[in-house]
N, CA, C and O atoms as CSV, one atom per row, in Angstrom:
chain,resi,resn,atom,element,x,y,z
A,1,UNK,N,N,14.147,-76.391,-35.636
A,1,UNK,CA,C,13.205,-77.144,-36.417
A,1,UNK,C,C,11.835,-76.491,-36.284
A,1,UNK,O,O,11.359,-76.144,-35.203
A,2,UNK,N,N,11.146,-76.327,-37.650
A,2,UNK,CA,C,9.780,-75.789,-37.593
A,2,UNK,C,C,8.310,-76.823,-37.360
A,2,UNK,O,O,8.240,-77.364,-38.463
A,3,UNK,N,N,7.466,-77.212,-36.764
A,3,UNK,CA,C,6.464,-78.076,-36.407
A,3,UNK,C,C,5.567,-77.531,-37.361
A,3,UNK,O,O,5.764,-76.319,-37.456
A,4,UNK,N,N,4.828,-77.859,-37.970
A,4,UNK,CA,C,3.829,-77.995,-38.564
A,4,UNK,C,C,2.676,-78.725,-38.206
A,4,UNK,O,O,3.102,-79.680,-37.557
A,5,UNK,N,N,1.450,-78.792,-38.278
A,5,UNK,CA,C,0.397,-80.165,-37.778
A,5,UNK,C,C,0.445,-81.006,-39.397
A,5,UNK,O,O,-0.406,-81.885,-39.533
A,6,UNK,N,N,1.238,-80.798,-40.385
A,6,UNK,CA,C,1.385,-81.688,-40.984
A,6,UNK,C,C,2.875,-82.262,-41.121
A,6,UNK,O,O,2.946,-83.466,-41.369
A,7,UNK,N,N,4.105,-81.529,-40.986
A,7,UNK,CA,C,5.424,-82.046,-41.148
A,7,UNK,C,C,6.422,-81.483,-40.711
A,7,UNK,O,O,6.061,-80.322,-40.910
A,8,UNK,N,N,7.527,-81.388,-40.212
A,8,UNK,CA,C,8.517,-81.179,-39.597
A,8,UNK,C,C,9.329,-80.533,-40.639
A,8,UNK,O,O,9.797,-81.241,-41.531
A,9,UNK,N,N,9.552,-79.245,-40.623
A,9,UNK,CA,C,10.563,-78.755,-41.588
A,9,UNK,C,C,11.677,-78.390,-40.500
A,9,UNK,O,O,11.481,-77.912,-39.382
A,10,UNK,N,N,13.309,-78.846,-41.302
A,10,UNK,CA,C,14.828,-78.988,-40.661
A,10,UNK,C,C,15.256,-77.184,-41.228
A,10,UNK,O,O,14.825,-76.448,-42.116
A,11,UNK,N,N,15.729,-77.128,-40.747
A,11,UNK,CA,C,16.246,-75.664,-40.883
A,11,UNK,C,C,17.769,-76.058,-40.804
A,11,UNK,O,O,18.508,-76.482,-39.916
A,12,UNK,N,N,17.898,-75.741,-42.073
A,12,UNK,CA,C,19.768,-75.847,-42.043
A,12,UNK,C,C,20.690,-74.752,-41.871
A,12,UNK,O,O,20.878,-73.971,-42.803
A,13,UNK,N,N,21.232,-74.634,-40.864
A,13,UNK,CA,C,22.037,-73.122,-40.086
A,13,UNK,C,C,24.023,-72.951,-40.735
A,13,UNK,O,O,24.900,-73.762,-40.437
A,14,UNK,N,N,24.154,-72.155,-41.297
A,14,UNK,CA,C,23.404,-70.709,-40.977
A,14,UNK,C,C,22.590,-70.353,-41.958
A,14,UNK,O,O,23.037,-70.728,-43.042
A,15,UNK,N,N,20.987,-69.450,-42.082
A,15,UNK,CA,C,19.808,-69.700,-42.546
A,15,UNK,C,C,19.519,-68.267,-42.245
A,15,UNK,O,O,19.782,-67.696,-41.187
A,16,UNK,N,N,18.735,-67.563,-43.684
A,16,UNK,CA,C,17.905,-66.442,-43.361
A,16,UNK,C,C,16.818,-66.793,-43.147
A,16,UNK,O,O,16.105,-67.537,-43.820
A,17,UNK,N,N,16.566,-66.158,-41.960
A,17,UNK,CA,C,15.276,-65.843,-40.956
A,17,UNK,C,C,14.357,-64.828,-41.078
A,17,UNK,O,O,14.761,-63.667,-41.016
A,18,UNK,N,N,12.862,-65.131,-41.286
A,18,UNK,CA,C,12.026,-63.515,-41.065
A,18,UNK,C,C,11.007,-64.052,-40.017
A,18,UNK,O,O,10.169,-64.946,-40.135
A,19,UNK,N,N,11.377,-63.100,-38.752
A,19,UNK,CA,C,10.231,-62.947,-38.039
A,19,UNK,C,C,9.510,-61.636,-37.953
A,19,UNK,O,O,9.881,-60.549,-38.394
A,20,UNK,N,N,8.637,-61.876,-37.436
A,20,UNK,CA,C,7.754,-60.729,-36.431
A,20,UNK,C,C,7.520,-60.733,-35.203
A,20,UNK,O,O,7.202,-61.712,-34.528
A,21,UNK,N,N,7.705,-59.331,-34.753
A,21,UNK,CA,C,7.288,-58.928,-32.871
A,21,UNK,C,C,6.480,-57.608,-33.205
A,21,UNK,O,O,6.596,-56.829,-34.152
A,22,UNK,N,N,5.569,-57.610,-32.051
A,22,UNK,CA,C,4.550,-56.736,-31.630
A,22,UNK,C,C,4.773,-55.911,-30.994
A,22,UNK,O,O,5.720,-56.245,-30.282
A,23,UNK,N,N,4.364,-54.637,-30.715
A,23,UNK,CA,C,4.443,-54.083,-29.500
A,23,UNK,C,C,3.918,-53.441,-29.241
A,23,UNK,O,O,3.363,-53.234,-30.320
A,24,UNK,N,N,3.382,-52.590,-28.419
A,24,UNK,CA,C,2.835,-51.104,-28.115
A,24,UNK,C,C,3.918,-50.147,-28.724
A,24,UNK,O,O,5.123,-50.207,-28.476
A,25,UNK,N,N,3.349,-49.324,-29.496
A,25,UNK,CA,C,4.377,-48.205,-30.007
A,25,UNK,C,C,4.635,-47.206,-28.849
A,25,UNK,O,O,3.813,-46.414,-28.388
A,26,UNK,N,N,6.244,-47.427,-28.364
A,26,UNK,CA,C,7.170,-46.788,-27.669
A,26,UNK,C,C,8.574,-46.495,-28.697
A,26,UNK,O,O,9.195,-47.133,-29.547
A,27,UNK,N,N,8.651,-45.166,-28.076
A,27,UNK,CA,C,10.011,-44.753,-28.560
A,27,UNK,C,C,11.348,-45.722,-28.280
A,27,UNK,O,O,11.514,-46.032,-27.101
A,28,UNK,N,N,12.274,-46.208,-29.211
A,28,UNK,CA,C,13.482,-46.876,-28.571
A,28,UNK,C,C,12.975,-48.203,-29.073
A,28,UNK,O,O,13.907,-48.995,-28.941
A,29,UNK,N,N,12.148,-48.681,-29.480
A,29,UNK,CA,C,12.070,-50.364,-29.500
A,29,UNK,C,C,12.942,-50.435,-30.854
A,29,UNK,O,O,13.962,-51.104,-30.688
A,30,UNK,N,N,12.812,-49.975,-31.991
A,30,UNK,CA,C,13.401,-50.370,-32.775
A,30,UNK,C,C,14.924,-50.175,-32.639
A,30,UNK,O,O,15.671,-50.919,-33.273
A,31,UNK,N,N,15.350,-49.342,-31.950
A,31,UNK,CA,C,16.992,-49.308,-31.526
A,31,UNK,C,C,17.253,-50.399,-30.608
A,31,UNK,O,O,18.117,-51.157,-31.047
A,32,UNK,N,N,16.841,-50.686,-29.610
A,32,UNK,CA,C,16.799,-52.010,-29.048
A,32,UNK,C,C,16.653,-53.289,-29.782
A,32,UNK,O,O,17.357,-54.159,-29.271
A,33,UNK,N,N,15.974,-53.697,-30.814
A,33,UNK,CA,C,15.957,-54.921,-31.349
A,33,UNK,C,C,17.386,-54.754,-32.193
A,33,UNK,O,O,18.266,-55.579,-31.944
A,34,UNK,N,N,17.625,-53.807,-33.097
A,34,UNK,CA,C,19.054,-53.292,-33.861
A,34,UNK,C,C,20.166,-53.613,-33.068
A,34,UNK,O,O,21.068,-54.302,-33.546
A,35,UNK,N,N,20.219,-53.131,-31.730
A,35,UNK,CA,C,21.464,-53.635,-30.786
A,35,UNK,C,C,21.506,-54.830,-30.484
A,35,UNK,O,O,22.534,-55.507,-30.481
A,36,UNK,N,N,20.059,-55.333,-30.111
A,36,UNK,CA,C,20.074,-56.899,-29.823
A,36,UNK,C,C,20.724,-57.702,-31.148
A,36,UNK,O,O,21.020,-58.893,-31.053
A,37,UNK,N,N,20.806,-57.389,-31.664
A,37,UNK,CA,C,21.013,-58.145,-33.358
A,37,UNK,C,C,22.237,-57.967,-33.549
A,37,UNK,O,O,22.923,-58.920,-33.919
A,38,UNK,N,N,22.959,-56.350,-33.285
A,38,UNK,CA,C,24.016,-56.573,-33.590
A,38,UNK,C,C,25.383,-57.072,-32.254
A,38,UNK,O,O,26.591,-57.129,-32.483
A,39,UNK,N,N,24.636,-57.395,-30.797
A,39,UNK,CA,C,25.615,-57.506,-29.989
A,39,UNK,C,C,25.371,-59.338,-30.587
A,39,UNK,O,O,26.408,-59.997,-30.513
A,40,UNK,N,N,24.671,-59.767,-30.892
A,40,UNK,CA,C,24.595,-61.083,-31.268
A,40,UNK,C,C,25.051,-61.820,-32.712
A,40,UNK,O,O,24.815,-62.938,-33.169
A,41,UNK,N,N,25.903,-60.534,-33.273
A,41,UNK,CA,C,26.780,-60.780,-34.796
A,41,UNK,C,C,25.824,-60.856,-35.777
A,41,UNK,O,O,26.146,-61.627,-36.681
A,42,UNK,N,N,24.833,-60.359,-35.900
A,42,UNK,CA,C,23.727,-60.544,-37.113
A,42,UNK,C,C,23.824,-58.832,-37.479
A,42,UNK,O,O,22.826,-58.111,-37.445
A,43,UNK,N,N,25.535,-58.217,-37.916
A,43,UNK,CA,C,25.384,-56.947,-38.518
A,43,UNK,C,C,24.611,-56.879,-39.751
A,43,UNK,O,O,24.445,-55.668,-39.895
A,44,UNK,N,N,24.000,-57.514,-40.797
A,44,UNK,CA,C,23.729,-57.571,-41.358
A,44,UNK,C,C,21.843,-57.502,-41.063
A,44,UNK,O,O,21.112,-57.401,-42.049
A,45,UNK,N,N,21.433,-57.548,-40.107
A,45,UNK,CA,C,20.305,-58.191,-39.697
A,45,UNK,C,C,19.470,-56.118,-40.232
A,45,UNK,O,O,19.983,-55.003,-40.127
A,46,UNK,N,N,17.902,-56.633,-40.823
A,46,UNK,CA,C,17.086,-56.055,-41.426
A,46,UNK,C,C,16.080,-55.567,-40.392
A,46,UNK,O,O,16.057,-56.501,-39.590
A,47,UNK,N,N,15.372,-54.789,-40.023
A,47,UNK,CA,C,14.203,-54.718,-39.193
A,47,UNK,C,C,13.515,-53.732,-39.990
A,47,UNK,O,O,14.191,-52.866,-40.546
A,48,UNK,N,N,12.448,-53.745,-40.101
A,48,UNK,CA,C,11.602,-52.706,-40.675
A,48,UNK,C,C,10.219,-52.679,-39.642
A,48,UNK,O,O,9.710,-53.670,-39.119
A,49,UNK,N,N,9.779,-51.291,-39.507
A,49,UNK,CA,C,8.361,-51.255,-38.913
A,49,UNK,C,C,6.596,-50.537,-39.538
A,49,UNK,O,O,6.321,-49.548,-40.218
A,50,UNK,N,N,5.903,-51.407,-39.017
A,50,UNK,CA,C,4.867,-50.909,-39.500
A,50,UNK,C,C,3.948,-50.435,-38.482
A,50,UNK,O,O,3.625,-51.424,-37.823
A,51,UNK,N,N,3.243,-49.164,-37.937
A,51,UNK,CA,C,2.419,-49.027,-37.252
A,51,UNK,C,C,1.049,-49.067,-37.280
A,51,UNK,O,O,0.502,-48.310,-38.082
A,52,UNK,N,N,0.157,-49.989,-36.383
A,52,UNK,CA,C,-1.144,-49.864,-36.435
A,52,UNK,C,C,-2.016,-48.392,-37.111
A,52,UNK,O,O,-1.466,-47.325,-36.840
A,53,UNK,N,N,-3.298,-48.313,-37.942
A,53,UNK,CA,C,-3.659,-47.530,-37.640
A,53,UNK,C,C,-4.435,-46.469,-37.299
A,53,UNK,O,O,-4.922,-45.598,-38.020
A,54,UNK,N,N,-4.531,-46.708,-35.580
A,54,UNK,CA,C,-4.257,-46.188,-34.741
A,54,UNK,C,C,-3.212,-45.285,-34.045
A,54,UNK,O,O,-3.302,-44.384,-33.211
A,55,UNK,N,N,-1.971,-45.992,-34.845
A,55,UNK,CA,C,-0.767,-45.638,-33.655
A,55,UNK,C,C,-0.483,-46.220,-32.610
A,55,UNK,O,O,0.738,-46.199,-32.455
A,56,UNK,N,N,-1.003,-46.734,-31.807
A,56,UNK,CA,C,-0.922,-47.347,-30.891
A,56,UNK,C,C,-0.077,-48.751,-30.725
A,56,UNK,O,O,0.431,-49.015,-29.635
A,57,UNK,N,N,0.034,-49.511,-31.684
A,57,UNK,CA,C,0.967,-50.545,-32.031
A,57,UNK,C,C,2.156,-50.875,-33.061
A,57,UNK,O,O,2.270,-50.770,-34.282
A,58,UNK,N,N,2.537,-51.079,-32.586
A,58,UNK,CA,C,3.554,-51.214,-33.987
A,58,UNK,C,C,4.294,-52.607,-33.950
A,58,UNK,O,O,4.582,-53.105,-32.861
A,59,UNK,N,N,4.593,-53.218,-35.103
A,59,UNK,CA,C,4.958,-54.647,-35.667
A,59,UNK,C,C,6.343,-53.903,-36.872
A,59,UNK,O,O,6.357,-52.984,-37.690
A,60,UNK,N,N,7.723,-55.293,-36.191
A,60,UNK,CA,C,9.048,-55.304,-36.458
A,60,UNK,C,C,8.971,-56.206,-37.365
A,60,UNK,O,O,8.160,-57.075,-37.042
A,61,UNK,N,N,9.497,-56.395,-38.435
A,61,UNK,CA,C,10.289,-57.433,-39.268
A,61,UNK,C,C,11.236,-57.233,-39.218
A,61,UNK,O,O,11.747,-56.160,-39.538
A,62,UNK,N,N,12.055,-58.634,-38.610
A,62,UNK,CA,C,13.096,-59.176,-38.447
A,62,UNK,C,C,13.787,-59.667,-39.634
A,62,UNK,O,O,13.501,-60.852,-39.801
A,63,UNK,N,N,14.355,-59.350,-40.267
A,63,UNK,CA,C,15.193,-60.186,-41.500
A,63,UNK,C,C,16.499,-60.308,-40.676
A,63,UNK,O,O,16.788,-59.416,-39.879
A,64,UNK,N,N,17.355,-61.472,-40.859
A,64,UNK,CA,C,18.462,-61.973,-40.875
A,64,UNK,C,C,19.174,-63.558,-41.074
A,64,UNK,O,O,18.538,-64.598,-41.242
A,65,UNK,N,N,20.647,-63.420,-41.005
A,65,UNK,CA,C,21.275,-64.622,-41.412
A,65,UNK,C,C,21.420,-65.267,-39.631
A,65,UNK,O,O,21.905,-64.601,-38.717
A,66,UNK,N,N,21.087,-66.122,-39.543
A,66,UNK,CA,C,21.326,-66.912,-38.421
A,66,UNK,C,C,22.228,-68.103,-38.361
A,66,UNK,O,O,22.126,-69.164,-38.976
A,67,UNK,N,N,23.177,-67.699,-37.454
A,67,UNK,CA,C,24.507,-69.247,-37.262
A,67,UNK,C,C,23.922,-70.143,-36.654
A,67,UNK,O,O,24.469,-71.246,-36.674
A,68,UNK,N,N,22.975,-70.038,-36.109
A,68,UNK,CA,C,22.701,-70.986,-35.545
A,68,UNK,C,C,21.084,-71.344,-34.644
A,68,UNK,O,O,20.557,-70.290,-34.290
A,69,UNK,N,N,20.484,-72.281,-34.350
A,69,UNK,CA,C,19.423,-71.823,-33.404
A,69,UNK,C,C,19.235,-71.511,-32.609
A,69,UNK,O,O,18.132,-71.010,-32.394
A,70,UNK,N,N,20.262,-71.607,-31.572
A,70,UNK,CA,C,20.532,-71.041,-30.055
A,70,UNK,C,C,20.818,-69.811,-30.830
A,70,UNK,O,O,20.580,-68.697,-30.364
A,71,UNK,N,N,21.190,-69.947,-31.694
A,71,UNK,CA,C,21.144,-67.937,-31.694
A,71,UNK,C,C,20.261,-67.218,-31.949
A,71,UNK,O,O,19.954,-66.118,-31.491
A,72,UNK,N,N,19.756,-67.937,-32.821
A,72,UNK,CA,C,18.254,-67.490,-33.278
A,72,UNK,C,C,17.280,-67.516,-31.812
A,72,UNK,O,O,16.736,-66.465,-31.474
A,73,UNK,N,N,17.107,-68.722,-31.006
A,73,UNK,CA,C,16.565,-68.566,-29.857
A,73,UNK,C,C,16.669,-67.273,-28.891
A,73,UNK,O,O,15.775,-66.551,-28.449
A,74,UNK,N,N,18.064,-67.233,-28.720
A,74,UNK,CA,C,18.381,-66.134,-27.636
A,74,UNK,C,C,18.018,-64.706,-28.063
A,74,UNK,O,O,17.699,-63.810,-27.281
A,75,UNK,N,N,18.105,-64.596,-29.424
A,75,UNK,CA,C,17.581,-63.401,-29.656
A,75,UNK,C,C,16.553,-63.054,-29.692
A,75,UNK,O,O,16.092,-61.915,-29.757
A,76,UNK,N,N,16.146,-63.899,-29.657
A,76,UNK,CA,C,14.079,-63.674,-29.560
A,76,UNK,C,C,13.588,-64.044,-28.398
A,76,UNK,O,O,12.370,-63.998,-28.231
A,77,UNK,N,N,14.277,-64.396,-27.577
A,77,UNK,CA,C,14.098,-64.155,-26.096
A,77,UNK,C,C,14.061,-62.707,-25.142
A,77,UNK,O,O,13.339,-62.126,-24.331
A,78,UNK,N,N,15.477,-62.558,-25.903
A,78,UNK,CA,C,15.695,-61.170,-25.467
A,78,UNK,C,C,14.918,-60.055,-26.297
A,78,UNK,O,O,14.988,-59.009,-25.651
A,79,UNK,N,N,14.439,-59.933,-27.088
A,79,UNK,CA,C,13.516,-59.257,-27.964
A,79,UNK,C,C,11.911,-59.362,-27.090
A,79,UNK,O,O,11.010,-58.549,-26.884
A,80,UNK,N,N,12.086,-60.500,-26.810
A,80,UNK,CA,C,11.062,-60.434,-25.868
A,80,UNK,C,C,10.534,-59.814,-24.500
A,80,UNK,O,O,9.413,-59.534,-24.075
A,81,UNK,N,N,11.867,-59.719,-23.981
A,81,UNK,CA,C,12.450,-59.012,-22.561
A,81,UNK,C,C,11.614,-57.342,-22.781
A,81,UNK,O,O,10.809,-56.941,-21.941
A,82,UNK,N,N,12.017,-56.436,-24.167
A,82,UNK,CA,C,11.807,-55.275,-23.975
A,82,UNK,C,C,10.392,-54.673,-23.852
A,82,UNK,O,O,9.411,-55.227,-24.348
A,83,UNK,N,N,10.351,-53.864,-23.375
A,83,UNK,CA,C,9.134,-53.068,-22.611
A,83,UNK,C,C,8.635,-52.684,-23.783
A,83,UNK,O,O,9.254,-52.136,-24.695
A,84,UNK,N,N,6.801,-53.160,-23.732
A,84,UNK,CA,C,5.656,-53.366,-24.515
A,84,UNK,C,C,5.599,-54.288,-25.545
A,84,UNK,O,O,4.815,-54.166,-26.486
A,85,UNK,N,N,6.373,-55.195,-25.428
A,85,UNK,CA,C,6.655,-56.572,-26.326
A,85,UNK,C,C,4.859,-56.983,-26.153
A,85,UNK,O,O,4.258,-57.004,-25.079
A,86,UNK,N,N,4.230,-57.301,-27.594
A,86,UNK,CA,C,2.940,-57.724,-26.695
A,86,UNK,C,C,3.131,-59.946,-27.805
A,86,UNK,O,O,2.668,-61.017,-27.416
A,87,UNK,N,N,3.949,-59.647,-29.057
A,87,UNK,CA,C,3.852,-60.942,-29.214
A,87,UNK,C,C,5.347,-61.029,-30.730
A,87,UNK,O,O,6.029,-60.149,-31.256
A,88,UNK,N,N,5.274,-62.422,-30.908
A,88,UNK,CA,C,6.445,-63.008,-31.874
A,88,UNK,C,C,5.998,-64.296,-32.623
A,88,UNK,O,O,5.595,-65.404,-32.270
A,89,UNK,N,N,6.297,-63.536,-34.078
A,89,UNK,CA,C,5.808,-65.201,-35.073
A,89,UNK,C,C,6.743,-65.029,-36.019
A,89,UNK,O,O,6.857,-65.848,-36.930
């Protein structure tokens, strides 16, 4: 479920999802979010990146179909886990 400061939107699963994560631009993050996605059955799942510029940062879009919210949760947990994660919306 999404909070709003005005209303509660229900998310009906299974549901395409777009997020975003941050990071410090390191080699390997985008193969890491790709595995995370696909050991979690979202073969279908989209990521695209854009780098600061600087270079120095770079931001993932997440596209995918989600079964569920614990799935959706866990994967953005673990997306979170990897080295130079700096944020997720």
């Amino acid at each position: 479920m999404i909070e709003s400061s005005t209303a509660k939107k229900e998310i009906i699963y299974p549901a395409e999802v777009i997020f975003k994560s941050v990071f410090r631009n390191r080699p390997y993050t985008m193969d890491s979010i790709r595995n995370i996605l696909a050991e979690h059955c979202i073969p279908d799942g989209n990521v695209t990146a854009k780098e600061s510029s600087g270079g120095k940062f770079i931001s993932y879009t997440v596209t995918g179909i989600f079964p569920s919210e614990e799935n959706l949760n866990t994967i953005c947990t673990q997306i979170t886990m990897i080295e130079g994660f700096m944020s997720l919306f």
